[in-house]
N, C-alpha and C positions, 0 to 999 in steps of 0.2 A: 777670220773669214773676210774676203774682200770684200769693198760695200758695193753697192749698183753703180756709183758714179766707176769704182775703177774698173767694174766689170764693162762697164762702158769705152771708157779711156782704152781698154785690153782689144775691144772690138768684139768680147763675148757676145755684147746687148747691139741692136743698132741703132746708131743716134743722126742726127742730122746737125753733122760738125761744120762749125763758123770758123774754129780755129784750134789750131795746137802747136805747141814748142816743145822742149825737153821738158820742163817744168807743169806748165798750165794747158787746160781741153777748156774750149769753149763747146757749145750745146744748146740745141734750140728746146726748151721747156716742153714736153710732151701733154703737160696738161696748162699752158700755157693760158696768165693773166690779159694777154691780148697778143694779137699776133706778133713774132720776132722774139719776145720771153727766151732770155737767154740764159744759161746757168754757166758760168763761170768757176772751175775749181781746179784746186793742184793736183797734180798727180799721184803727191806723196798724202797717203794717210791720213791726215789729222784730223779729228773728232770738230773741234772748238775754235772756230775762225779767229779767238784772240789768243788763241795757241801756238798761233803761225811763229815762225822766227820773224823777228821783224823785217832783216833782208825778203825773204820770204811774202811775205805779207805787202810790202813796197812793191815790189814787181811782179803779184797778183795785181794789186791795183792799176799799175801799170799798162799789163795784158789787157786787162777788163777795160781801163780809158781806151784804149785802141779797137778793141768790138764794139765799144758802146759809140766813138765815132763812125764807126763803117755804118751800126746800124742808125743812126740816127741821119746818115746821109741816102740813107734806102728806105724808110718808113716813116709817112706821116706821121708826126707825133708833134707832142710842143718838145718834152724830152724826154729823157733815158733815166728814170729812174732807178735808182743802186738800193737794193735794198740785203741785210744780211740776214734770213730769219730760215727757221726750218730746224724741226726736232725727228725729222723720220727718217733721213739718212744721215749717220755719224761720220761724216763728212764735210771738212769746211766747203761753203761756196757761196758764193754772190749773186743775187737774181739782178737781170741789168732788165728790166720794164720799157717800153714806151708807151707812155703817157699823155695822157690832153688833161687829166685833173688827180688831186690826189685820190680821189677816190678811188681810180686805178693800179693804186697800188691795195689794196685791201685784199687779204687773203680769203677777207667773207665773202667775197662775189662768185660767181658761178662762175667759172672755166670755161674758157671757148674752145669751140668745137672747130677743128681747122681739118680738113682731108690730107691724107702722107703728099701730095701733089702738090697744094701748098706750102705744107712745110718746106720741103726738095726747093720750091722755087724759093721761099725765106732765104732759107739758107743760101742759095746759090748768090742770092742778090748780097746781102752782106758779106761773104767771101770774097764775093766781085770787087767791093768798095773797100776791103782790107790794105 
């Protein structure tokens, strides 16, 4: 059964896309750490981000430096935190953050509340600067 990311990637689900190639969908986090919370994953399958092929995995990282520039040139932040964590969708992916302290990256914090109108404009902004 496909996960939510590919059903996303499919354009089943609708997302507010930064970026895509043949390989990798970028995506703005829906319940997002702070505003621009970008989810970064491949296309293909795989459960366990140290699963990746390492070619694979290379030019994730890759993909993900290139959003995490665009958005770091569109959003206050100090930086773009990478982080790899997540046990609810069995699918590798990359949370790319910005940041003003570590405590922004902490999954125990409450979720911001952003309107679909911001989101559209997140997005557009970091597209913009891709």
């Amino acid at each position: 059964m496909p996960t939510i990311f590919s059903k996303i990637i499919a354009g089943e689900i609708p997302s507010y896309k930064i970026a895509e190639n043949d390989r990798f969908y970028a995506f703005l986090d829906i319940n997002p750490l702070s505003p621009g919370h970008t989810l970064v994953v491949p296309k293909q399958e795989i459960d366990k981000y140290f699963d990746l092929e390492p070619e694979l995995l290379s030019e994730l990282n890759l993909f993900a430096q290139k959003v995490a520039h665009a958005m770091r040139s569109v959003i206050p932040c100090q930086r773009i935190g990478q982080i790899v964590f997540g046990l609810e969708v069995p699918h590798a992916h990359i949370h790319l953050i910005p940041i003003r302290t570590e405590a922004d990256m902490s999954f125990t914090k409450a979720r911001e509340q952003i309107s679909s109108e911001k989101m559209k404009e997140l997005a557009e902004l970091i597209r913009s600067a891709l």
